[in-house]
Biotite code that builds the C-alpha atoms (Angstrom):
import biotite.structure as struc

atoms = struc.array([
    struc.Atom([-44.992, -111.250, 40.112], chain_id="A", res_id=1, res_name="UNK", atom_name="CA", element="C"),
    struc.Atom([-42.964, -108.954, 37.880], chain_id="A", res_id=2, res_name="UNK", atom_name="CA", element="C"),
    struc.Atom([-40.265, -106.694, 39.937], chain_id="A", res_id=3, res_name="UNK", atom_name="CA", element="C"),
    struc.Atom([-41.968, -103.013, 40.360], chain_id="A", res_id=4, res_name="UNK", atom_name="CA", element="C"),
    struc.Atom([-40.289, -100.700, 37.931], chain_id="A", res_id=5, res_name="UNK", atom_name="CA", element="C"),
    struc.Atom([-39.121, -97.388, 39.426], chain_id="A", res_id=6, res_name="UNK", atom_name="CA", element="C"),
    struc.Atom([-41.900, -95.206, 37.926], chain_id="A", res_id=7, res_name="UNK", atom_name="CA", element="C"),
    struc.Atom([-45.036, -97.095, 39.363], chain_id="A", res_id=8, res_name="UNK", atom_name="CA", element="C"),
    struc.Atom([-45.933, -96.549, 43.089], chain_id="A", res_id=9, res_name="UNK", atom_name="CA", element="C"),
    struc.Atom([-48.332, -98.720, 44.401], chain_id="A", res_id=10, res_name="UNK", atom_name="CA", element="C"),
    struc.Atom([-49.661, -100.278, 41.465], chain_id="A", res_id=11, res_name="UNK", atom_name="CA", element="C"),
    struc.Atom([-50.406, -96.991, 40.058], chain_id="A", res_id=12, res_name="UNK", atom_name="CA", element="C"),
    struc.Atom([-48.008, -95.286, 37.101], chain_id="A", res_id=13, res_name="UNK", atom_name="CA", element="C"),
    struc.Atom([-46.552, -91.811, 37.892], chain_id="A", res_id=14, res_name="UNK", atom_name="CA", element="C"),
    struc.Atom([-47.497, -89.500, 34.877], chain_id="A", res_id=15, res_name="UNK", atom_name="CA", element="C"),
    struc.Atom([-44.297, -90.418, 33.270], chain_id="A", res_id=16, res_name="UNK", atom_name="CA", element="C"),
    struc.Atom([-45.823, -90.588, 30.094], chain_id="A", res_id=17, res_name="UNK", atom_name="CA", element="C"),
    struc.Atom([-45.514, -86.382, 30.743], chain_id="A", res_id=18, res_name="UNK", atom_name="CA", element="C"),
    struc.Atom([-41.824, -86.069, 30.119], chain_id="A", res_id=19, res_name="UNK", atom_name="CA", element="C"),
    struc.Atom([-42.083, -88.690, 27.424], chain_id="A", res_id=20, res_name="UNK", atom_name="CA", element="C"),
    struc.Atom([-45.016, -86.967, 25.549], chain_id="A", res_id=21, res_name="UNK", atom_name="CA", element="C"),
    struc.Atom([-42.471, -86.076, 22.680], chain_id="A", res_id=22, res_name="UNK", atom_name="CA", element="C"),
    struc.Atom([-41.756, -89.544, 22.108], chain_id="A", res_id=23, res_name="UNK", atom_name="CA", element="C"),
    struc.Atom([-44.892, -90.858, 21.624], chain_id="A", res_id=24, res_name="UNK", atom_name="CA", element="C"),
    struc.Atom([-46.663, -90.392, 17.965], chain_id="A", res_id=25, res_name="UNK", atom_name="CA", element="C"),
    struc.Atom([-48.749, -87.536, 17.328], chain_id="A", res_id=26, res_name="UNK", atom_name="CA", element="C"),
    struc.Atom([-52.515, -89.296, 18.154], chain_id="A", res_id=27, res_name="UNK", atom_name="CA", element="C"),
    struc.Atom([-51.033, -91.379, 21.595], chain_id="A", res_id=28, res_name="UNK", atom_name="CA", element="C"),
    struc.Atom([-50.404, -86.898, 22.572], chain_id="A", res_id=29, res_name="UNK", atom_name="CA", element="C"),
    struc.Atom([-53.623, -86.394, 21.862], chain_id="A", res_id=30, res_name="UNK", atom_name="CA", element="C"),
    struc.Atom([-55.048, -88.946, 23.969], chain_id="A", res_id=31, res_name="UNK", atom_name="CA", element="C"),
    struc.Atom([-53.162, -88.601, 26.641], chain_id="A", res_id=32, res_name="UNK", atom_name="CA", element="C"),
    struc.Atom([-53.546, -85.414, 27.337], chain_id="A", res_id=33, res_name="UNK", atom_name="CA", element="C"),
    struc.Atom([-57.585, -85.578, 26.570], chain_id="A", res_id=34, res_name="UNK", atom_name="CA", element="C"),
    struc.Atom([-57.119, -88.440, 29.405], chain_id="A", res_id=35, res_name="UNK", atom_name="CA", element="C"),
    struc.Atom([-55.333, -86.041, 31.540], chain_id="A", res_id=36, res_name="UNK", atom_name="CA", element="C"),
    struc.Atom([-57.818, -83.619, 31.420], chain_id="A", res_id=37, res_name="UNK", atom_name="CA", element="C"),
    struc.Atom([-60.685, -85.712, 31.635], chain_id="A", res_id=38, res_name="UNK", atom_name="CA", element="C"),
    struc.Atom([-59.769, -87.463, 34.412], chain_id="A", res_id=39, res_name="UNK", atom_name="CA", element="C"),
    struc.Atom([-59.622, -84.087, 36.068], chain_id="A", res_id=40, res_name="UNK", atom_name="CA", element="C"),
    struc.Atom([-63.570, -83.455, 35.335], chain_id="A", res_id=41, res_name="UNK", atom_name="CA", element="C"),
    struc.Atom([-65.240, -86.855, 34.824], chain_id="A", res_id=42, res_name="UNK", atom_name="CA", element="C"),
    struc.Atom([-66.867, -86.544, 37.929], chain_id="A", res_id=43, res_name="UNK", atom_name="CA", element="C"),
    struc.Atom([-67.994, -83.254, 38.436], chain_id="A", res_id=44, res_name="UNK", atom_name="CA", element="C"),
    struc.Atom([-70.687, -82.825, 35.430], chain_id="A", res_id=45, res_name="UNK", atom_name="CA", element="C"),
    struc.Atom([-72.577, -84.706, 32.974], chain_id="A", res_id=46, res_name="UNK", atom_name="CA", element="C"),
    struc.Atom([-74.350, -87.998, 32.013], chain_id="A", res_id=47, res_name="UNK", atom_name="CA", element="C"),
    struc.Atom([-71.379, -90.123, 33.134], chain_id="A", res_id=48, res_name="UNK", atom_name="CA", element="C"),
    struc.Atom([-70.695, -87.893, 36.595], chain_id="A", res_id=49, res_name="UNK", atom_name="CA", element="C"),
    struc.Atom([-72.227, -90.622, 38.653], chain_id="A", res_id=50, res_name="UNK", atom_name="CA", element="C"),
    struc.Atom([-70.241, -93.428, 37.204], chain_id="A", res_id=51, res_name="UNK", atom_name="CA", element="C"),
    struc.Atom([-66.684, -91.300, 37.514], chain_id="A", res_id=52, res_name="UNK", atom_name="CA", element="C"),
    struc.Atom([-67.656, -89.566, 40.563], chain_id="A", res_id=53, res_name="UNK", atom_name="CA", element="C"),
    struc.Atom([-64.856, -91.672, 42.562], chain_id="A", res_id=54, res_name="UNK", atom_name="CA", element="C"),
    struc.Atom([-62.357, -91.006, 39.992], chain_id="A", res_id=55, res_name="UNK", atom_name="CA", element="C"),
    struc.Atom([-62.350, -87.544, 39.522], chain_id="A", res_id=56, res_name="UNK", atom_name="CA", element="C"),
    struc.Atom([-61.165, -86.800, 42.893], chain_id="A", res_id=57, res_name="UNK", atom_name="CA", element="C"),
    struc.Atom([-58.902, -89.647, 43.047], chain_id="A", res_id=58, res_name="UNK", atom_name="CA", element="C"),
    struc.Atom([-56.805, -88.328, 40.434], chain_id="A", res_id=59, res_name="UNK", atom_name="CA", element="C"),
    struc.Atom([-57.232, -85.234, 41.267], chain_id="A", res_id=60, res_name="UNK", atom_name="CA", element="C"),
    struc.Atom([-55.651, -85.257, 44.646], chain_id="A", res_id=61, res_name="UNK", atom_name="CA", element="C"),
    struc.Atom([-52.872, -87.774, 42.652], chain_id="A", res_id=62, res_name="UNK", atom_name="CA", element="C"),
    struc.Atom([-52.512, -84.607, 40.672], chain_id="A", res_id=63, res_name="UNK", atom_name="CA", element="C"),
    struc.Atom([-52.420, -82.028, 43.767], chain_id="A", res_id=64, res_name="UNK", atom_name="CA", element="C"),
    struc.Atom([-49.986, -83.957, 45.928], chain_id="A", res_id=65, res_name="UNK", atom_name="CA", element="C"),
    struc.Atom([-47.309, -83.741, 42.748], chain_id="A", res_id=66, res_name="UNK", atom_name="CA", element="C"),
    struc.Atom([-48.747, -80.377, 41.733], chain_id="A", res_id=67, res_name="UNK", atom_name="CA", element="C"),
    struc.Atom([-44.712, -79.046, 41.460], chain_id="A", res_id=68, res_name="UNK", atom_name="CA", element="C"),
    struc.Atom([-43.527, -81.947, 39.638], chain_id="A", res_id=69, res_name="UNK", atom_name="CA", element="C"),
    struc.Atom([-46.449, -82.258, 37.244], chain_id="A", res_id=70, res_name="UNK", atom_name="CA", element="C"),
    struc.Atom([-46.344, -78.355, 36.422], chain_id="A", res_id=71, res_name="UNK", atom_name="CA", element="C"),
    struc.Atom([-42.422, -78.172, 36.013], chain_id="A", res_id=72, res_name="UNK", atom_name="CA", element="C"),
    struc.Atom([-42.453, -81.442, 33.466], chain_id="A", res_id=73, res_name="UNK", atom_name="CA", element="C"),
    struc.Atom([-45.469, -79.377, 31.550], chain_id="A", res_id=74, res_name="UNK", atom_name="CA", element="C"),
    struc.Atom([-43.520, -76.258, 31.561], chain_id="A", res_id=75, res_name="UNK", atom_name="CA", element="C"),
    struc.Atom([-40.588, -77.853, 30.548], chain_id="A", res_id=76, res_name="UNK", atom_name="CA", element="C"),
    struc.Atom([-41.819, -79.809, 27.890], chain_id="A", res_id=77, res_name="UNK", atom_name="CA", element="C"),
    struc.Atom([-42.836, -76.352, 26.250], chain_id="A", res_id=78, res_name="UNK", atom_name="CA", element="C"),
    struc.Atom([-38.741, -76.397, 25.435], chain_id="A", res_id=79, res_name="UNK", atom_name="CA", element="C"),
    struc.Atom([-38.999, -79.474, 23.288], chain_id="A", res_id=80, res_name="UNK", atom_name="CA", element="C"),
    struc.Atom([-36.548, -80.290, 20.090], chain_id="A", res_id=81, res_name="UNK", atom_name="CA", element="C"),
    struc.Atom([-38.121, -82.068, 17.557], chain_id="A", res_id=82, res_name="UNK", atom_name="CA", element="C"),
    struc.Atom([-38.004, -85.205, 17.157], chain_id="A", res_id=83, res_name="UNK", atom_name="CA", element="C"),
    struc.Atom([-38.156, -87.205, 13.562], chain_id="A", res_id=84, res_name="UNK", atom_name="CA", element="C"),
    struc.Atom([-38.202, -90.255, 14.624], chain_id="A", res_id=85, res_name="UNK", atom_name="CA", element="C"),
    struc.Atom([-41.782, -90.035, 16.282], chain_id="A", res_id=86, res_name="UNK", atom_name="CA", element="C"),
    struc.Atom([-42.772, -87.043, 14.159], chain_id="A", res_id=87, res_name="UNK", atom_name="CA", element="C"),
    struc.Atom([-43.145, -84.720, 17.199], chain_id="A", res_id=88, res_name="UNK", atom_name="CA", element="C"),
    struc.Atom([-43.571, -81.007, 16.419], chain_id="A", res_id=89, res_name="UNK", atom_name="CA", element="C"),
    struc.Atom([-42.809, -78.668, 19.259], chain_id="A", res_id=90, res_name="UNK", atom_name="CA", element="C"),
    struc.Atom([-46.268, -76.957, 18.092], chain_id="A", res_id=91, res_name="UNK", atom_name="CA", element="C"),
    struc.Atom([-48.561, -79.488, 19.133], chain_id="A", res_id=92, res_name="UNK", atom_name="CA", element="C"),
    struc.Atom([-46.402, -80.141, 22.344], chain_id="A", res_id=93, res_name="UNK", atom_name="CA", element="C"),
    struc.Atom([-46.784, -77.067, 23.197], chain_id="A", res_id=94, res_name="UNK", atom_name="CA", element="C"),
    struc.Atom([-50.531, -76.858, 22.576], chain_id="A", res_id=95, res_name="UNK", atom_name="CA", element="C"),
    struc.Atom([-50.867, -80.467, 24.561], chain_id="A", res_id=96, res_name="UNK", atom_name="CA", element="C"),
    struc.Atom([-49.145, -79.123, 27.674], chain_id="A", res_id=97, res_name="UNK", atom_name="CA", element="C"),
    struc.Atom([-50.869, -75.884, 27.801], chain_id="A", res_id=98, res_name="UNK", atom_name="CA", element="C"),
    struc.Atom([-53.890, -78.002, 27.748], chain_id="A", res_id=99, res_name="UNK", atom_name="CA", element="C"),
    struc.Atom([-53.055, -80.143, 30.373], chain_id="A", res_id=100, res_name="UNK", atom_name="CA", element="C"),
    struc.Atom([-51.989, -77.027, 32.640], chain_id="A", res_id=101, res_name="UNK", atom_name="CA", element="C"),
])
């Protein structure tokens, strides 16, 4: 078994990826914070509601519980610098965190 890194509890990543959203390229944003969101709602509504109705609330309390952390890492990442190397604008960053809040 591979030693637990210090950003997993339980098997289960901590929304890391948040803070590291401007390093990731432009369409891996996207996603993740159209996962985010979805993740939030997948079980309330729709043809799939059924199939995610576990999930939903899952992550949701995930969410709740870290409520403060989550929402100061989105606010925060509102300051971003740009980044060349993974072609992050501050725009979209911006847009993807407001999103996700």
């Amino acid at each position: 078994e591979y030693p637990r890194r210090p950003h997993q509890h339980l098997g289960v990543p901590r929304l890391i990826v948040i803070e590291h959203l401007p390093l990731l390229p432009f369409e891996a944003r996207k996603s993740v914070s159209a996962i985010f969101n979805y993740l939030l709602v997948c079980g309330l509504d729709g043809v799939d509601a059924r199939q995610f109705a576990r999930v939903s609330p899952t992550f949701a309390s995930y969410v709740a519980e870290r409520a403060e952390n989550i929402v100061d890492r989105l606010v925060k990442a509102h300051v971003c610098k740009p980044s060349e190397a993974a072609g992050c604008s501050c725009v979209d960053i911006t847009l993807l965190c407001g999103s996700m809040l």
